[in-house]
N, C-alpha and C positions, 0 to 999 in steps of 0.2 A: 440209824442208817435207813430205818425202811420211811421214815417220814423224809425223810432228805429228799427220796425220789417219788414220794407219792404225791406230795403239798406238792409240788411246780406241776408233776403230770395231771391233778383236778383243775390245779388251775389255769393251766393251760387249756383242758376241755371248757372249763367255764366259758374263758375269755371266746374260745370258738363257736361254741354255743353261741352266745351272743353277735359276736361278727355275722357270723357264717349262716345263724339261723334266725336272725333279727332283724342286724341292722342292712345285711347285704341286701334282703330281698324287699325291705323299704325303699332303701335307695330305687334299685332297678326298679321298682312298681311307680317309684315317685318320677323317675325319667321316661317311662312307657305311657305315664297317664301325661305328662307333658310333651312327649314329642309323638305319640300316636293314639291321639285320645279315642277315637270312635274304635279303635280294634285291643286296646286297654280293657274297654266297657266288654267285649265281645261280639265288636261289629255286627250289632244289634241291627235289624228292621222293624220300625216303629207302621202302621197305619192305621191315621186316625187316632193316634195316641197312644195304638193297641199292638201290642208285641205280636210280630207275627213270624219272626224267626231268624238267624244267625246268617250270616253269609259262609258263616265257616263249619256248618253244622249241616249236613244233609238232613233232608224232608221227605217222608214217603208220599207219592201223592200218584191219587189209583185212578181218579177220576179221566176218563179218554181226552178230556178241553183241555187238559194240562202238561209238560214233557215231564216226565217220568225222570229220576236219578237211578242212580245204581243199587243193585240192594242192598239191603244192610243187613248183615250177621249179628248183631250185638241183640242178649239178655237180658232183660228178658223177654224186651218188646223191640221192633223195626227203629234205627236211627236213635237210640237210648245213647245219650251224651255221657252218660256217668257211669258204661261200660260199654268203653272205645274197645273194641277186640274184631280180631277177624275170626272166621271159621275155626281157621288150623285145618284144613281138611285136603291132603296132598287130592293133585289131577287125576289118580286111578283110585279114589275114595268113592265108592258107590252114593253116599251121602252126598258128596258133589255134584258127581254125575247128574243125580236126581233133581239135586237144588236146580242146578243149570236149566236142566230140559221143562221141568216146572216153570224155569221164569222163561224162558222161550215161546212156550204155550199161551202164556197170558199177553204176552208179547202179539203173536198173532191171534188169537182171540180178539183180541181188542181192536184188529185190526185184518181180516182175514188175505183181504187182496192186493197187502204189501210183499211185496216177492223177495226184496230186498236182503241182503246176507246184514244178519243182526249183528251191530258192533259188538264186540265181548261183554267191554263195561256195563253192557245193560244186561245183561244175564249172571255175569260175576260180582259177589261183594268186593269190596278193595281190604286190605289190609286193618285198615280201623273200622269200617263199616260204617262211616258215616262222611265218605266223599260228597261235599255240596256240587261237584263241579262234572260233566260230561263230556267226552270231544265233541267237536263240531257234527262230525259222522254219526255221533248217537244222537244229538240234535235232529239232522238230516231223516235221519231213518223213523223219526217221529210225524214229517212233519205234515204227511198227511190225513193223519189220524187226526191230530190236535185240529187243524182247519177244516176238515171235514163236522168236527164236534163244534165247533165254535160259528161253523158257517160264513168262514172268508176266503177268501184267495189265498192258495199257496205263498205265493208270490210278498204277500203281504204276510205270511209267516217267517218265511227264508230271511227276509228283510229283519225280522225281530232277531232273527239269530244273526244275523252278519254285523248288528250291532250291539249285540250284547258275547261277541266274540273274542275274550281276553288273547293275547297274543304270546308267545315263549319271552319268558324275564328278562331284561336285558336281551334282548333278540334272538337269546343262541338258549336257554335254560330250560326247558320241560316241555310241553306241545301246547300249543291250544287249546282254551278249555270256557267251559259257560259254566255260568253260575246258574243254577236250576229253580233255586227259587229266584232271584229276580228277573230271569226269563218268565217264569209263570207272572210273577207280580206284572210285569208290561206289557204282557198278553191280557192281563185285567185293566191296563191301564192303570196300575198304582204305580208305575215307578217313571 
């Protein structure tokens, strides 16, 4: 009796095993690498031949020429791909608090005679801690630090951003958002 129900339930696991832990995620990896090949790879940025970062991976980047992303909470260093995590740290956590008003500081520091009210996103991690993308407003709120660093027209920053300005998905789906490094890459003139 006891093989009668054991022998169908191993092999039942087997055969799942295999489906379920084998051949299912070939398949979908073999229709991902054929109908979205560059974000299969990891919607990789190549320059010069030279890997210079993910579109779907936030980048820290401190230097004032450049816009800044959101910060990143993830272990055990800033923007660490292979521990996506947020804080955890509820809005009356002292440890927040702190974190906030720290990235606030460098914030104006960087930039003293911006009077401007800092968008959130740039003082708060997101949830994974490694958000590539900004609103337009944290864009904005940059954008005279970066021109100032770089030595050009406003004008001709605002410009970078209004076309490097993703729109809500199908029209109605998320907000607006920039990708941060290839905003900084066309401010180098690589993209």
């Amino acid at each position: 009796m006891f093989t009668r129900f054991v022998r169908p339930a191993v092999s039942l696991l087997l055969v799942m095993t295999v489906l379920l832990g084998i051949v299912y995620p070939l398949v979908i990896t073999g229709i991902s690498i054929v109908t979205f090949p560059r974000e299969a790879k990891g919607s990789l940025i190549l320059k010069d031949g030279r890997l210079v970062g993910s579109t779907l991976i936030g980048q820290g980047f401190a230097d004032p020429k450049y816009f800044w992303g959101r910060p990143s909470a993830t272990t055990p260093q800033p923007y660490n791909g292979t521990a996506s995590t947020g804080s955890n740290l509820g809005p009356l956590n002292p440890a927040l608090i702190d974190a906030v008003k720290a990235n606030a500081k460098a914030l104006h520091d960087a930039d003293p005679d911006n009077k401007q009210l800092i968008p959130v996103e740039l003082v708060t991690a997101s949830a994974s801690g490694l958000d590539p993308q900004i609103s337009p407003a944290g864009a904005r709120y940059q954008v005279g630090r970066v021109a100032r660093a770089r030595g050009i027209p406003a004008a001709q920053v605002e410009a970078l951003i209004a076309a490097h300005t993703q729109g809500r998905l199908l029209g109605f789906i998320g907000e607006p958002r920039i990708n941060v490094l290839e905003l900084n890459l066309a401010l180098d003139g690589s993209l």
